[in-house]
Legacy VTK file of the C-alpha trace (Angstrom):
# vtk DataFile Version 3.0
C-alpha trace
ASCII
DATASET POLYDATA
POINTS 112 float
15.196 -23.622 10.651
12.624 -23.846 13.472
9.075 -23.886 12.266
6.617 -21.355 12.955
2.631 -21.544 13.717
0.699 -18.226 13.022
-2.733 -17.628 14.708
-4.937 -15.028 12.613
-7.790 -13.609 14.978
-8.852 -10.303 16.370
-10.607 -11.435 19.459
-9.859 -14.697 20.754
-6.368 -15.910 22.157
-4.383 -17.870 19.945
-3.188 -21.725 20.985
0.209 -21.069 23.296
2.471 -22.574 20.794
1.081 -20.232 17.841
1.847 -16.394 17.287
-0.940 -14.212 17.617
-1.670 -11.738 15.006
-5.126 -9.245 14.726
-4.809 -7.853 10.827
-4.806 -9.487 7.754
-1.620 -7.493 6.892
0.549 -8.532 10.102
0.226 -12.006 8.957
0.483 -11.356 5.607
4.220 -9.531 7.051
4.835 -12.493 8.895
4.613 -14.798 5.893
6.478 -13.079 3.870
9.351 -12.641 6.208
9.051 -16.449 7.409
9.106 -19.505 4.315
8.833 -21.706 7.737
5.529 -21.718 8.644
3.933 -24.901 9.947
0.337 -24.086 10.995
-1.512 -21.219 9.932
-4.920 -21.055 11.486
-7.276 -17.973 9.987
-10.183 -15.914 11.119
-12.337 -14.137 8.667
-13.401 -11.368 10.004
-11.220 -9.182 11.898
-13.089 -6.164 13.573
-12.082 -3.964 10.257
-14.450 -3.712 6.891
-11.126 -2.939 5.285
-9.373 -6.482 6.043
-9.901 -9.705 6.856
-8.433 -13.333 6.666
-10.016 -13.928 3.198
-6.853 -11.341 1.866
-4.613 -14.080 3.466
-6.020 -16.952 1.156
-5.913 -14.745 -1.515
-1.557 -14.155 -0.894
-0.663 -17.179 -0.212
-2.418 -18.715 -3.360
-0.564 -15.819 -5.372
2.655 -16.040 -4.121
3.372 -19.465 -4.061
3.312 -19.592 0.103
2.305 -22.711 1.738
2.182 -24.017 5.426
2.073 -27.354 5.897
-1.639 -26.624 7.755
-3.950 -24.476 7.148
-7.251 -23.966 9.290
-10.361 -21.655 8.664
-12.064 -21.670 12.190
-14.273 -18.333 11.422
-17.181 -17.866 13.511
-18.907 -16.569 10.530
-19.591 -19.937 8.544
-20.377 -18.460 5.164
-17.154 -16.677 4.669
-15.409 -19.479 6.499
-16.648 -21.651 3.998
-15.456 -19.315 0.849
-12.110 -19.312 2.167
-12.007 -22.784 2.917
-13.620 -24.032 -0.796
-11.155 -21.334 -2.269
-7.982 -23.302 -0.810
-9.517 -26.581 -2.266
-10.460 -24.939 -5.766
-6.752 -24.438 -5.569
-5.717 -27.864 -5.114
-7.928 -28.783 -7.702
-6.421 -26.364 -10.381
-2.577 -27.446 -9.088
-2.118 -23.923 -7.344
-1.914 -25.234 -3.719
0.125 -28.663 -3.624
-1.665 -31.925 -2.374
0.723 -32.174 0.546
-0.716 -28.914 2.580
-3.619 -30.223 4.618
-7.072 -27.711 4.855
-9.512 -28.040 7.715
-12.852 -26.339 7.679
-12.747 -26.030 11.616
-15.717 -23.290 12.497
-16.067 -22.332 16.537
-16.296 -23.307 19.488
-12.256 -23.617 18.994
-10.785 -25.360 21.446
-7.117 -26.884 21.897
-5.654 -30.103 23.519
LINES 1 113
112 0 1 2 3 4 5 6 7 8 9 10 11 12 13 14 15 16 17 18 19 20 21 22 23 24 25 26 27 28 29 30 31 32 33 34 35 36 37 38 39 40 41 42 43 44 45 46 47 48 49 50 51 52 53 54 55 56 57 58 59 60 61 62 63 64 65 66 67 68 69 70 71 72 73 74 75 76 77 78 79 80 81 82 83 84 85 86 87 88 89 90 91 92 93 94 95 96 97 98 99 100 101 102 103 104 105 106 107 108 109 110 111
């Protein structure tokens, strides 16, 4: 099954090989319906009080979902970095496995 790479931001476009979602809960969908996922590159906050990428940390640590990549690349640096530390709090308590790679990667973003 082809891989998939999921792009989590409300304002900025996403990399050309990624699919661009704006809500926490569309990529949330998109996990769930997709155990492929190769990249998955998050933004924290997402236009809404009521959602943001954070909730996306939060499922994939509690349901057992793991790219192979994960990037935080929030322009907002201090949630950035609570989503990012959460991810390695749960390689250090066994929840996320070793073999998924986490990059603190705040803006500018930019692609090659």
């Amino acid at each position: 099954m082809e891989r998939r790479n999921i792009f989590l931001d409300d304002v900025r476009p996403g990399p050309e090989d990624h699919i661009l979602v704006k809500i926490a809960e569309e990529c949330i969908l998109l996990l769930e319906d997709d155990q492929h996922v190769s990249h998955l590159s998050l933004d924290h906050d997402l236009g809404s009080k009521k959602s943001n990428g954070f909730e996306v940390v939060l499922y994939l640590l509690e349901n057992n979902q793991y790219p192979d990549r994960i990037t935080i690349h929030s322009a907002n640096a201090a949630a950035g970095k609570k989503m990012y530390q959460h991810l390695l709090e749960g390689k250090r308590k066994g929840t996320l496995p070793e073999r998924v790679k986490v990059t603190l990667r705040p803006l500018p973003l930019t692609f090659s």
